[in-house]
N, C-alpha and C positions, 0 to 999 in steps of 0.2 A: 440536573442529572448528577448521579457521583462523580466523583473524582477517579475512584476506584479503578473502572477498567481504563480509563488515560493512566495509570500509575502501573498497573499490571503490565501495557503496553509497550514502556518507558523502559521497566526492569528489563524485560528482554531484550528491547535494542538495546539496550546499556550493554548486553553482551557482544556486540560485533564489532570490534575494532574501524571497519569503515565507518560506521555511522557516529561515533564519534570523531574522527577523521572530517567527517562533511557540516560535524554538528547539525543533523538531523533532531527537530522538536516537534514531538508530537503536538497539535494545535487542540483536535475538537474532533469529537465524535457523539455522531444522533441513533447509531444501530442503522442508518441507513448509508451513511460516508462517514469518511477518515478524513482528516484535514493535517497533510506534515507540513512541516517547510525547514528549507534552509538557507542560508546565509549565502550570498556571492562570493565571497572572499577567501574560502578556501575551497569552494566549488570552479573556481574560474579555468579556464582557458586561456591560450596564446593571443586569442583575438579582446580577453576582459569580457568576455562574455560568457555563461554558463557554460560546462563543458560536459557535453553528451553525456557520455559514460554518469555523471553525477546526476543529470534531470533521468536516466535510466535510473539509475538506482534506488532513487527518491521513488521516482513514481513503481516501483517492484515490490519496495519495500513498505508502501501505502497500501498496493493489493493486498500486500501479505497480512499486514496489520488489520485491516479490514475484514477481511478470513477470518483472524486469529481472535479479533475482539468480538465477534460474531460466536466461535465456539466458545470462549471463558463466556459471553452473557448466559448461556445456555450452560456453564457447567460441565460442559465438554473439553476434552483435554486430547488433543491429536498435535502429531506433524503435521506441516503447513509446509508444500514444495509451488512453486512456481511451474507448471506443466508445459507449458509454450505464452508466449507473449510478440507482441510485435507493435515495435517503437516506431512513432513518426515527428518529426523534428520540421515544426512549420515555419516557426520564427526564434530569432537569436532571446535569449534571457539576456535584460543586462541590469537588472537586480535581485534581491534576495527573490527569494518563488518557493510557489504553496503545490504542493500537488492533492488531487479532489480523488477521492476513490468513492465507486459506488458500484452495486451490482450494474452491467451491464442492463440494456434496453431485453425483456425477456425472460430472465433471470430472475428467481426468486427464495429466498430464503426456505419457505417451506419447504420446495423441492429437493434443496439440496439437504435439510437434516433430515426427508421422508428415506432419502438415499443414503446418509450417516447411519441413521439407525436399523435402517435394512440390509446394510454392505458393510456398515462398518468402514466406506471411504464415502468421499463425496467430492463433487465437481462444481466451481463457482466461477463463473464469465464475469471479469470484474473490467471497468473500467475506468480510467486514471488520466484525470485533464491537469495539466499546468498550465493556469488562466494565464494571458497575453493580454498585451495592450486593446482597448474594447472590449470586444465580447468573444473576440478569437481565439482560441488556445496557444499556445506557444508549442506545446509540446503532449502529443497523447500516445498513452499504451492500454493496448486491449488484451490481456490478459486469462485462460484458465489456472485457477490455482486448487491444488488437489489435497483435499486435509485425507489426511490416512490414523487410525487407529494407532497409539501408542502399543509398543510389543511391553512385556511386562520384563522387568528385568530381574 
């Protein structure tokens, strides 16, 4: 697979002061998930272990990416918002961590650019695992994220 849209990906987070902050790297993308990760060590907490707010943002910013590389495949060019999400925090991180973004169970790509190109916005149920020790997640967020039509300026 190209390089390409993990590079287009890249340039935009390069734009957000946190995610340089957390040193967020894009890992791998199949058009079906998003693979980020980042580093423990300026992600940590009081206890050494991941600190919430950072496995949140990781995994927000995996939906969004995921959205976002999903519209550049297509040639499409929209805002990308985060519409509601809700975080669950199963077990502690206590090293670097990947977070997995994929369409939600249900959810499907067709539907939502059948609804891009009808409406001009569209609505993606994504979800987002931080794999844990075994086969457990450490940390998941379920996500809708809302791509909106660019206004022209």
């Amino acid at each position: 697979m190209s390089t390409e849209p993990l590079q287009h990906l890249s340039a935009l987070l390069a734009r957000i002061p946190l995610v340089q902050a957390m040193q967020l790297q894009v890992h791998a993308w199949d058009s079906s998930q998003l693979v980020m990760s980042a580093p423990l060590a300026p992600n940590v907490n009081d206890k050494g272990c991941a600190f919430g707010g950072s496995l949140a943002s990781v995994m927000t910013l995996a939906g969004w990416g995921l959205v976002e590389l999903a519209m550049h495949a297509r040639g499409q060019d929209a805002d990308i918002f985060v519409g509601k999400s809700t975080v669950s925090y199963l077990q502690p991180v206590w090293d670097d961590f990947q977070a997995v973004a994929t369409l939600d169970e249900g959810a499907d790509w067709e539907a939502f650019f059948a609804d891009w190109t009808r409406h001009g916005h569209a609505r993606a149920q994504v979800l987002v695992t931080v794999p844990g020790p075994g086969d457990k997640p450490a940390a998941t967020l379920e996500a809708r994220f809302v791509a909106k039509r660019r206004k022209a300026s």
